[in-house]
N, C-alpha and C positions, 0 to 999 in steps of 0.2 A: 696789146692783148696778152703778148706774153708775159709783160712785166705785171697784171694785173692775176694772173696765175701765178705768179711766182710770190703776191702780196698773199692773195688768197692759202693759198702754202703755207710760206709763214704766220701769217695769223691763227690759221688750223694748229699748227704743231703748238703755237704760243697758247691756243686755247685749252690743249689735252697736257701742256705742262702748270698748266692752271690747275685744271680739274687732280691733277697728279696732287701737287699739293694743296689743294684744298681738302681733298679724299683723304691726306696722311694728316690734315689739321684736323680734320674731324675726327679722327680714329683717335688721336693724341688726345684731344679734348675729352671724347667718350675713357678712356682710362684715367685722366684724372678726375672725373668724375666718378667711376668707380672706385678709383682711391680716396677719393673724399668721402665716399658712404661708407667704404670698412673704415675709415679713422671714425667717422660718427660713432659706427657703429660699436666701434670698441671703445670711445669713449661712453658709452652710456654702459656699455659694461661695467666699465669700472666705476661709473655711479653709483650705478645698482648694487655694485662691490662695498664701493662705500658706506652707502646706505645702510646696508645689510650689518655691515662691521660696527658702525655707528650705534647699530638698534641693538647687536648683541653686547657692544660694552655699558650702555646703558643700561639692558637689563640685567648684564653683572654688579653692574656700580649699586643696583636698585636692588639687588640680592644682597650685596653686601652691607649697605645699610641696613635694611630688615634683618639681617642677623644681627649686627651689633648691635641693633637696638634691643634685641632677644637677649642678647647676653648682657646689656647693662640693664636690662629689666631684672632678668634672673638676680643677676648681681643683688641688685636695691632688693628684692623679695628675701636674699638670702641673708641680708646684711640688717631688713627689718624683724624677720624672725630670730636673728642671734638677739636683737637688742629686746626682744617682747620676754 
């Protein structure tokens, strides 16, 4: 009887150093999953950064063409009125 109390014992402590660490694998697991959603989330930042940066040198690029094509228009008008 006694040694059946003394299993019981130990099995008891053996079950609450279970739960000990399962408690701290779960806590561990919920932070990197929290860590995994600011990396998400900072990666779509800098998508969006991306994006953004991408949409404004395009619409420099697309600026800068329409100008020089303003000025070699100009040009050609100036260059067909000297020869008129």
């Amino acid at each position: 009887m006694e040694q059946l109390r003394l299993r019981k014992a130990e099995d008891d402590e053996a079950l609450k150093r279970l739960v000990v660490k399962n408690t701290e694998a779960i806590r561990k697991m919920a932070e990197l999953e929290e860590a995994l959603r600011q990396a998400g989330d900072k990666l779509e930042a800098v998508r969006v950064e991306a994006r953004a940066e991408g949409k404004a040198e395009a619409e420099k690029a697309a600026a800068d063409a329409a100008r020089e094509a303003a000025e070699e228009a100009e040009r050609a008008k100036t260059e067909a009125a000297a020869k008129a």
